[in-house]
N, C-alpha and C positions, 0 to 999 in steps of 0.2 A: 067538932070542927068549929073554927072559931067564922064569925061573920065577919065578911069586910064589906066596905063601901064601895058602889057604883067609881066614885071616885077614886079609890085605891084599887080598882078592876081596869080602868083607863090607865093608870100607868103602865103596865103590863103590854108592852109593844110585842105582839103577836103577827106574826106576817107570812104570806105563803114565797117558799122559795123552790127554786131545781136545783138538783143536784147535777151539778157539771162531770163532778171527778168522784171517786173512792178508791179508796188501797187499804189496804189489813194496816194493821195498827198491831206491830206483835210485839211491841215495848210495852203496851198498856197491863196495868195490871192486872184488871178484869178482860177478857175478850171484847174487842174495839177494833172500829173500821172508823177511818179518818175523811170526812168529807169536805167539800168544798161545795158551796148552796149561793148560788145567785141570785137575790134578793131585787134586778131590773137595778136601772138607770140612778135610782136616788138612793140605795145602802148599797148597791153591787156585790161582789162576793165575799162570803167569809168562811170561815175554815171553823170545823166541829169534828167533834169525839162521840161517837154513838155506841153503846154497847147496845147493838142489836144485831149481833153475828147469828143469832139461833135463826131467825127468817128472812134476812137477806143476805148477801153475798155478794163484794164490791162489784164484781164483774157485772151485776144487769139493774143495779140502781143509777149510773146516769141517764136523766133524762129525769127521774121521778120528782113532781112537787112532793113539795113536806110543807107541817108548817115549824113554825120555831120563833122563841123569844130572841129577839135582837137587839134589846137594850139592858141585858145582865152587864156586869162586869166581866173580859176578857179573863180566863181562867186557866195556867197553867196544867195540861195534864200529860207528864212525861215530859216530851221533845215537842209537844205539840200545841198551841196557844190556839185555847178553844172560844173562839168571839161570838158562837150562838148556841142557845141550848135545843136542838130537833127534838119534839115533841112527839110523845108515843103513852099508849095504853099498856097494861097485863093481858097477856092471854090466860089462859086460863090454867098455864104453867107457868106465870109470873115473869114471862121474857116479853121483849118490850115489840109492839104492833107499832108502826108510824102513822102518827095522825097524816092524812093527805084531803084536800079539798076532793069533792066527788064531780066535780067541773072541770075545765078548763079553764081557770080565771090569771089575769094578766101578774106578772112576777109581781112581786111588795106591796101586793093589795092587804091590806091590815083586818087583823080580824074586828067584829062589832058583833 
């Protein structure tokens, strides 16, 4: 693992967002659901690609915070222009867990 800096750890804009919307994503070429994550009043909403069909299922993720990097570069994938990357763990079949605050805390509150 290489080290970075406290300072190259602050670029890394990290933020908690909801997911407003989700629909299947059946162009993708790995299994993908297509979200839409409301990041509050100062980023608002952006649109992402998640390959984590194994433990959720569009139909009962709106409403859920995530968190997710919001300052990558915008990322073509398919039909779909994906402006934040939703962050997630391995279980322990290597499909991806969604990082989610264990709070209730306010949209675009930034991680530290």
């Amino acid at each position: 693992m290489t080290e970075i800096s406290f300072d190259d750890f602050m670029k890394v804009d990290i933020r908690v967002g909801q997911i407003t919307r989700a629909e299947p994503f059946p162009e993708a070429r790995k299994p993908a659901i297509k979200l839409w994550v409301d990041f509050g009043p100062e980023l608002g909403e952006k649109q992402s690609s998640a390959q984590i069909t194994r433990h959720y299922d569009p139909d009962t993720l709106a409403g859920k915070r995530v968190m997710a990097v919001v300052n990558f570069p915008p990322r073509q994938i398919g039909p779909v222009m994906s402006e934040v990357l939703v962050l997630g763990v391995p279980d322990a079949d290597n499909e991806v867990v969604l990082l989610v605050p264990d709070k209730d805390v306010p949209l675009g509150g930034r991680l530290y």
